[in-house]
The first five atom37 places (N, CA, C, CB, O) and aatype in JSON, in Angstrom:
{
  "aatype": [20, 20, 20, 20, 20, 20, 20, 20, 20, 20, 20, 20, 20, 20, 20, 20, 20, 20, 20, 20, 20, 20, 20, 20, 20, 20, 20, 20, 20, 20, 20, 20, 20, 20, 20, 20, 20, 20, 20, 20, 20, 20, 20, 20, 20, 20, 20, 20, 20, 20, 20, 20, 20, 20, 20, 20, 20, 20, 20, 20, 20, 20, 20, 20, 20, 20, 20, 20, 20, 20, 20, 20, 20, 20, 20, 20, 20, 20, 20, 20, 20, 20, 20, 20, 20, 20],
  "atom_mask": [
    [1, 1, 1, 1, 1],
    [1, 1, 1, 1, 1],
    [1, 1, 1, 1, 1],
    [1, 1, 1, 1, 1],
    [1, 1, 1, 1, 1],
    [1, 1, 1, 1, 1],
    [1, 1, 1, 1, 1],
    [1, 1, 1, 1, 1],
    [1, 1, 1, 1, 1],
    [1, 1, 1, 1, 1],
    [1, 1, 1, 1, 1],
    [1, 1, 1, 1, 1],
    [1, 1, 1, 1, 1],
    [1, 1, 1, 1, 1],
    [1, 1, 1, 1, 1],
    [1, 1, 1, 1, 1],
    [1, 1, 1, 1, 1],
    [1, 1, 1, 1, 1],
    [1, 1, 1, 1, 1],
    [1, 1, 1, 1, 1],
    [1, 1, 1, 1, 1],
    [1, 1, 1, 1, 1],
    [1, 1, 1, 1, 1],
    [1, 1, 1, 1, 1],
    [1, 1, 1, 1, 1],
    [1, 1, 1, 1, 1],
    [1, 1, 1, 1, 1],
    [1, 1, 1, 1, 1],
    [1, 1, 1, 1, 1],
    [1, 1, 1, 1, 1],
    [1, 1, 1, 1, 1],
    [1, 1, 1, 1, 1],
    [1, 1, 1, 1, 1],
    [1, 1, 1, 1, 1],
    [1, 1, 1, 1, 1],
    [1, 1, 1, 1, 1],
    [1, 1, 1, 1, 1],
    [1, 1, 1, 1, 1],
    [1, 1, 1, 1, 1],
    [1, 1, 1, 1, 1],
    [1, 1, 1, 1, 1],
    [1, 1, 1, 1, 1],
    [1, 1, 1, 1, 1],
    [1, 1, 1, 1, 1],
    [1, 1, 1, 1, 1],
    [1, 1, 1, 1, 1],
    [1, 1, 1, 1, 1],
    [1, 1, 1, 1, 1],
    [1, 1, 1, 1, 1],
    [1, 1, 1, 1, 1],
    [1, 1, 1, 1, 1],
    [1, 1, 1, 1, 1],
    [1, 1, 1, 1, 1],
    [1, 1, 1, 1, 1],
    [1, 1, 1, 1, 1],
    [1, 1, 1, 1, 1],
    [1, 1, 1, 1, 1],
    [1, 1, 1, 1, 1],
    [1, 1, 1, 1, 1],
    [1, 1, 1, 1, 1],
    [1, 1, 1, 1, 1],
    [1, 1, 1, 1, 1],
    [1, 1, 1, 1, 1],
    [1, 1, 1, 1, 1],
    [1, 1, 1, 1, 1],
    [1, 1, 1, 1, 1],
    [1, 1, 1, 1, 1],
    [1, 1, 1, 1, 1],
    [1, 1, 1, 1, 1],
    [1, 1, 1, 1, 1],
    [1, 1, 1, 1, 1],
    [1, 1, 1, 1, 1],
    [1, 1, 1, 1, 1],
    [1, 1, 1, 1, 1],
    [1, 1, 1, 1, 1],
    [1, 1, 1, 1, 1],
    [1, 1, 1, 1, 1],
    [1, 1, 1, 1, 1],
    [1, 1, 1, 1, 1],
    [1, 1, 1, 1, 1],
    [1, 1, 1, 1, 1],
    [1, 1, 1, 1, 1],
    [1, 1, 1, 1, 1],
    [1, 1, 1, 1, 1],
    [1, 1, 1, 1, 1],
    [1, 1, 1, 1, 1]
  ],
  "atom_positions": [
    [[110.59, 94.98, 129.05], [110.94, 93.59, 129.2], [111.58, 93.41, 130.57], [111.89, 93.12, 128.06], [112.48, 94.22, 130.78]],
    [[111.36, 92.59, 131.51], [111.71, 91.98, 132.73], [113.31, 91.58, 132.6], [110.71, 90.68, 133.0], [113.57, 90.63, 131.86]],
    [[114.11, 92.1, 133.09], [115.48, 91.58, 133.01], [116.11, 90.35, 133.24], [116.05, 92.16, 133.63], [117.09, 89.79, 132.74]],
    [[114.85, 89.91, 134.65], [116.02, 88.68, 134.96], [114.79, 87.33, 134.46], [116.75, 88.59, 137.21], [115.05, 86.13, 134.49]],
    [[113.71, 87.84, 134.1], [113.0, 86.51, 133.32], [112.79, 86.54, 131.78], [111.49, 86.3, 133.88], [112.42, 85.53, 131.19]],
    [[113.03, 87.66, 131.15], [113.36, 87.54, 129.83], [112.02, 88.42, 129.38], [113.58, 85.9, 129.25], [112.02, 89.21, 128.44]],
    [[110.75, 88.06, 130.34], [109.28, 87.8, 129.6], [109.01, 89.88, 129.28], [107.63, 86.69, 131.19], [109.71, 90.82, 129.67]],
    [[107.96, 89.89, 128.57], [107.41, 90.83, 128.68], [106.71, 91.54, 130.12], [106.73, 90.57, 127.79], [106.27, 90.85, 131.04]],
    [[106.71, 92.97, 130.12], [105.85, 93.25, 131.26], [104.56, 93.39, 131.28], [106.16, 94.17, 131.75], [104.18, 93.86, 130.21]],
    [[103.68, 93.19, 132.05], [102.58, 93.49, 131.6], [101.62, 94.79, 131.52], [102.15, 92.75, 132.07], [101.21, 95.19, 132.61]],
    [[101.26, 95.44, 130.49], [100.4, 96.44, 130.68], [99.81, 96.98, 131.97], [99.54, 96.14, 130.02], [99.21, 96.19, 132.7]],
    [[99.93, 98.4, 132.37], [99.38, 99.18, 133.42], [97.6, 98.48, 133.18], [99.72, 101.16, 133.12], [97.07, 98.37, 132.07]],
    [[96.97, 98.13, 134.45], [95.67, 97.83, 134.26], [94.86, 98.8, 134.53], [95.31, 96.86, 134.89], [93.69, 98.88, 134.13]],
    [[95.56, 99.72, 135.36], [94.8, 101.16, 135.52], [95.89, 102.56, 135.2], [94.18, 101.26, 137.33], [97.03, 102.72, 135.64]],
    [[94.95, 103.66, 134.1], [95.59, 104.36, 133.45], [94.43, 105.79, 134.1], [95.78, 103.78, 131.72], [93.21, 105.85, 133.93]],
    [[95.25, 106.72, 134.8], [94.75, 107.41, 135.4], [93.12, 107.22, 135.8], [95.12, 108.36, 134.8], [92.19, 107.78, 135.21]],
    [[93.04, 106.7, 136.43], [91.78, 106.01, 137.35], [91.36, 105.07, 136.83], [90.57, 106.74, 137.63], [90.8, 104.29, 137.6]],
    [[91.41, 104.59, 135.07], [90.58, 103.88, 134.57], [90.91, 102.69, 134.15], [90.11, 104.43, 133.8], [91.99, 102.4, 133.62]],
    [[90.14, 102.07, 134.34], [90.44, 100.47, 134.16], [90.73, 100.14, 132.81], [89.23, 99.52, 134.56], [89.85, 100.48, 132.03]],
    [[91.57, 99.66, 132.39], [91.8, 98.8, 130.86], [92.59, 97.64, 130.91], [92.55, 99.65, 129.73], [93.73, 97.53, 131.37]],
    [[92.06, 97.01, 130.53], [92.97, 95.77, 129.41], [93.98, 95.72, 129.05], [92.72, 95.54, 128.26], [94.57, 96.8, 129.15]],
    [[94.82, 94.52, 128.41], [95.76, 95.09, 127.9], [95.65, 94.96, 126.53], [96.84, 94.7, 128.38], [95.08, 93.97, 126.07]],
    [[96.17, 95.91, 125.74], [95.98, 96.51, 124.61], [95.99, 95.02, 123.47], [97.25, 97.79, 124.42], [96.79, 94.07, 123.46]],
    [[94.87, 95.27, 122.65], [95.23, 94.44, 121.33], [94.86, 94.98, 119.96], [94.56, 93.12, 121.39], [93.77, 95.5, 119.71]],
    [[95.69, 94.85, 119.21], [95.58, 95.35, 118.01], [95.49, 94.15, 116.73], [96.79, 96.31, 117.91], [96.17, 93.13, 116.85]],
    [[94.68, 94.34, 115.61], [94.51, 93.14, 114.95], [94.35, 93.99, 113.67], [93.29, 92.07, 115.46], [93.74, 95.03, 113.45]],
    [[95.08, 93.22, 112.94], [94.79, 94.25, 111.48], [95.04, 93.08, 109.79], [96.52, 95.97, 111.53], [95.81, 92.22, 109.34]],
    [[94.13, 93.62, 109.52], [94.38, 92.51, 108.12], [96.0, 92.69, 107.01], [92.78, 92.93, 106.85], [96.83, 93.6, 107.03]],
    [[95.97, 91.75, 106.36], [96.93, 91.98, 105.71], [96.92, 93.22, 104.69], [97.14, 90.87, 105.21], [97.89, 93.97, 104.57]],
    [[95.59, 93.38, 103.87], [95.63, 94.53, 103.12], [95.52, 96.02, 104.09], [94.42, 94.34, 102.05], [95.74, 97.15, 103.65]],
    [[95.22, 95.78, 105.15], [95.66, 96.99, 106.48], [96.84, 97.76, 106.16], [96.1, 96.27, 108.04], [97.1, 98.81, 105.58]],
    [[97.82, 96.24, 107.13], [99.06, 95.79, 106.81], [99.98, 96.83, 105.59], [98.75, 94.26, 106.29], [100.85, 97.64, 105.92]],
    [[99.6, 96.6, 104.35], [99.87, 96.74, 103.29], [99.9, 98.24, 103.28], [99.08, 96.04, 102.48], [100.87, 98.92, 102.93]],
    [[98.41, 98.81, 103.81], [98.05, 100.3, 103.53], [99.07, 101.33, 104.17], [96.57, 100.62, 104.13], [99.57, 102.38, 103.77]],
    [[99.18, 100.34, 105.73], [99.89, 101.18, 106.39], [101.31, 101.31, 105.72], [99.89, 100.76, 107.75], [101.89, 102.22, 105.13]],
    [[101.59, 100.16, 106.05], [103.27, 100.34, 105.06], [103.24, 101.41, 103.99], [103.74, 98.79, 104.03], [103.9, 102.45, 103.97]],
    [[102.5, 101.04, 103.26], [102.93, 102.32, 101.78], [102.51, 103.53, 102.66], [101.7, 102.25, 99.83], [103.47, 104.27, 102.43]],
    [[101.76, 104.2, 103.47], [101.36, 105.2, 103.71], [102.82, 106.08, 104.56], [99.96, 104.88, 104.44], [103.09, 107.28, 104.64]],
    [[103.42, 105.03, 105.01], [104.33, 105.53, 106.02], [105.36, 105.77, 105.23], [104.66, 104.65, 107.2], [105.93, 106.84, 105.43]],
    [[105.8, 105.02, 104.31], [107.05, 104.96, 103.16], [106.48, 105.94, 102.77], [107.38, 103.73, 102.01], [107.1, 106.83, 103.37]],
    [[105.55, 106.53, 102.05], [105.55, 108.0, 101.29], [105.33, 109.04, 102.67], [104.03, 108.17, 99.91], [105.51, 110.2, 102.33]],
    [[105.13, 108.95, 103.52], [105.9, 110.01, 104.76], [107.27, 109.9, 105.09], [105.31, 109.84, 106.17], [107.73, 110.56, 106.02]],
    [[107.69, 109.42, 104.68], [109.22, 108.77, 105.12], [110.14, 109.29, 104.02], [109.31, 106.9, 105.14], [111.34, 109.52, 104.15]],
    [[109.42, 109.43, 102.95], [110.38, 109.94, 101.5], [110.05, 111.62, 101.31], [109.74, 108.95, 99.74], [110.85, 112.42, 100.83]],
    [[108.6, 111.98, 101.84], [108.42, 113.55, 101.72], [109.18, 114.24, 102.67], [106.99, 114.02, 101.92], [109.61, 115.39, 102.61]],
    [[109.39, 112.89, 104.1], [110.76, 113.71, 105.37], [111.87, 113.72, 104.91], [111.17, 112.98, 106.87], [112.75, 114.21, 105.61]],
    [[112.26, 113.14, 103.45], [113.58, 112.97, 103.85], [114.06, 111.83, 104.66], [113.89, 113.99, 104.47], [115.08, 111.97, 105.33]],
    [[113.67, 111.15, 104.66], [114.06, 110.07, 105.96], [115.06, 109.2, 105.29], [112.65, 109.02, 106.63], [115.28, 109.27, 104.08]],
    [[115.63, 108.44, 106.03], [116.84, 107.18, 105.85], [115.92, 106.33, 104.62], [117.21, 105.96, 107.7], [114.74, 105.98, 104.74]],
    [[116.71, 106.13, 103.54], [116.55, 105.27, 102.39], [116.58, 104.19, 102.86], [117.39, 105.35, 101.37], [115.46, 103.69, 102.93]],
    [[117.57, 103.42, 103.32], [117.15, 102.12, 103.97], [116.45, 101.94, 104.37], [117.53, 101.64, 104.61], [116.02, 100.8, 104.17]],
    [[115.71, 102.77, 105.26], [114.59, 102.5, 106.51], [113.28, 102.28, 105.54], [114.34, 104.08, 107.81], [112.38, 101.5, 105.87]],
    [[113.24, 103.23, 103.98], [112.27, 103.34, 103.37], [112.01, 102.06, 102.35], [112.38, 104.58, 102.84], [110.93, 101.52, 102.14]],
    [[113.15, 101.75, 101.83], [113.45, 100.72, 101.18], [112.93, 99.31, 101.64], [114.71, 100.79, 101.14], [112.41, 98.57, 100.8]],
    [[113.07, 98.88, 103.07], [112.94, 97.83, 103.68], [111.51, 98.09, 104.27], [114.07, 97.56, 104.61], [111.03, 97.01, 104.63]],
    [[110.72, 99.08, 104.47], [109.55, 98.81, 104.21], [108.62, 98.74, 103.16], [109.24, 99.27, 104.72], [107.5, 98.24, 103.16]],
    [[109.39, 99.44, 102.05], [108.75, 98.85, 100.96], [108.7, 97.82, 100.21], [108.82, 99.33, 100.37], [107.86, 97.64, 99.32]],
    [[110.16, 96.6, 100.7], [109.84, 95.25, 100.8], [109.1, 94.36, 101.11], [110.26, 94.96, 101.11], [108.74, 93.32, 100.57]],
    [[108.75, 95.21, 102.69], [107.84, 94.52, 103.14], [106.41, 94.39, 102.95], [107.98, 94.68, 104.0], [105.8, 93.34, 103.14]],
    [[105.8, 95.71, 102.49], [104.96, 95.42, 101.62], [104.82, 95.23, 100.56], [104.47, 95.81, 101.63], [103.65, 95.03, 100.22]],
    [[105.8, 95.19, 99.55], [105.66, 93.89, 98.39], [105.37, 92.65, 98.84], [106.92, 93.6, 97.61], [104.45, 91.96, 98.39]],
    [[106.24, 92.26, 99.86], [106.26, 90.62, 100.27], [104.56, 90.78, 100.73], [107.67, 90.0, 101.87], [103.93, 89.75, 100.51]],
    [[103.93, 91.66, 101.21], [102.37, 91.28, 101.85], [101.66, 90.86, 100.62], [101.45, 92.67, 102.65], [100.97, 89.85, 100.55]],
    [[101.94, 91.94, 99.35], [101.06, 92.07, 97.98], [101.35, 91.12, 97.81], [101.16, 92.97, 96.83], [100.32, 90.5, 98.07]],
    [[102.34, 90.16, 97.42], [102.47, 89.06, 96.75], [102.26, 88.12, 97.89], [103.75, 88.93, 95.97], [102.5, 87.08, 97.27]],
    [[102.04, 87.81, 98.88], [101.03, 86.9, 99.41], [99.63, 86.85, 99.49], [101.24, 86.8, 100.39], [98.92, 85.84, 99.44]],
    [[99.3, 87.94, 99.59], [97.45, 88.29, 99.42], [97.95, 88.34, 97.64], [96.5, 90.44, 100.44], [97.76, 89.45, 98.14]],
    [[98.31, 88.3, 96.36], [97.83, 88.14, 95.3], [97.39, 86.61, 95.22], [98.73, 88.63, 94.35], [96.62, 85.97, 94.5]],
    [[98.4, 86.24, 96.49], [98.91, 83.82, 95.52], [97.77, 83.36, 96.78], [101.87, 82.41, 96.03], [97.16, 82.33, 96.51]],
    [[97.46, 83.93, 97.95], [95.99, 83.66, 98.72], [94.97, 84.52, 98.4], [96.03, 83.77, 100.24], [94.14, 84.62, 99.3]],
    [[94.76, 85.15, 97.46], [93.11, 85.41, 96.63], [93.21, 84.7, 95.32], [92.66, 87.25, 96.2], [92.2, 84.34, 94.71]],
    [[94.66, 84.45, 94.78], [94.68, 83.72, 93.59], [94.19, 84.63, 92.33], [93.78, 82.46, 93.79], [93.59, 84.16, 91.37]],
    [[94.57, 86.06, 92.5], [94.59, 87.11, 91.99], [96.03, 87.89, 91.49], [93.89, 87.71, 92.85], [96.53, 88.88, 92.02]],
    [[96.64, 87.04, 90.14], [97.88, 88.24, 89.77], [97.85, 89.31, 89.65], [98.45, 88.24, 88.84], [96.98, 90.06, 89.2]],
    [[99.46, 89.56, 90.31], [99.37, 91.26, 90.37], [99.44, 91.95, 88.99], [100.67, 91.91, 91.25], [100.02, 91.38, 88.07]],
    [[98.92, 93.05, 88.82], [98.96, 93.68, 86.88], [100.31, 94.56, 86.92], [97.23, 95.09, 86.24], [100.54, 95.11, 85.84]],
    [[101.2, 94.79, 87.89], [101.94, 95.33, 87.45], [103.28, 94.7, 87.41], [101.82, 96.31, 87.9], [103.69, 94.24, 88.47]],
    [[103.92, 94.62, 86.5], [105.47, 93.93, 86.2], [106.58, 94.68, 86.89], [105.89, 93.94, 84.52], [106.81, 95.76, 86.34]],
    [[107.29, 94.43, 87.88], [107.84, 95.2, 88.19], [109.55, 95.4, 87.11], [107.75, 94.88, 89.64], [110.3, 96.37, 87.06]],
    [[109.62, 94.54, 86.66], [110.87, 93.84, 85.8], [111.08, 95.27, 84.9], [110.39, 92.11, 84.68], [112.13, 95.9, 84.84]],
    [[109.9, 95.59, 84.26], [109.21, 96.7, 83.14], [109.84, 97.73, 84.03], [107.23, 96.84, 82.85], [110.98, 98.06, 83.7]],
    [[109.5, 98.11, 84.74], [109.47, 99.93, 85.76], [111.16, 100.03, 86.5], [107.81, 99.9, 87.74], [111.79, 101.05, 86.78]],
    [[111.54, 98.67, 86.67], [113.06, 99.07, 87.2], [114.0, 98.82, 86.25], [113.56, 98.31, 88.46], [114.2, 97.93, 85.43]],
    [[114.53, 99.88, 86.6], [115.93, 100.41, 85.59], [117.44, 99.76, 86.32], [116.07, 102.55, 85.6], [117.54, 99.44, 87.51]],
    [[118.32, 99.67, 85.49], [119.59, 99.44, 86.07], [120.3, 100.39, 86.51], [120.32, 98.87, 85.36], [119.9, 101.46, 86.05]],
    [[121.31, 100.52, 87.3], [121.89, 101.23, 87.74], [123.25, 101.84, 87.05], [121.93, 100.73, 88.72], [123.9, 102.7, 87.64]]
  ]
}
């Protein structure tokens, strides 16, 4: 980020001799979704920060339950059922 204009910088246009673009990445929501859970169960086999794991597995709930209410497809699993109290 540029310090004294706030903006982003822009991508190297040449990367050892070769010309590129600057990078774009586009990914669907059920992508989205895949990746999240994929990384949360690497994140729990490391050992990693519970919070860190936790809050992405929010975040892909919050994706599932928008792709269920925009395909207009309920989800089959209750989560109410599977969590326990503390």
């Amino acid at each position: 980020m540029n310090q004294r204009s706030g903006a982003m910088a822009k991508a190297p246009q040449e990367i050892a001799g070769i010309k590129r673009g600057a990078p774009r990445r586009r990914i669907t929501k059920k992508q989205a979704v895949r990746h999240l859970i994929h990384a949360a169960v690497r994140m729990i086999a490391a050992a990693e920060d519970p919070f860190a794991i936790h809050l992405i597995i929010q975040s892909a709930d919050k994706l599932l339950i928008d792709l269920s209410k925009r395909l207009k497809k309920p989800l089959t699993l209750n989560w109410a059922e599977t969590i326990k109290d503390e």
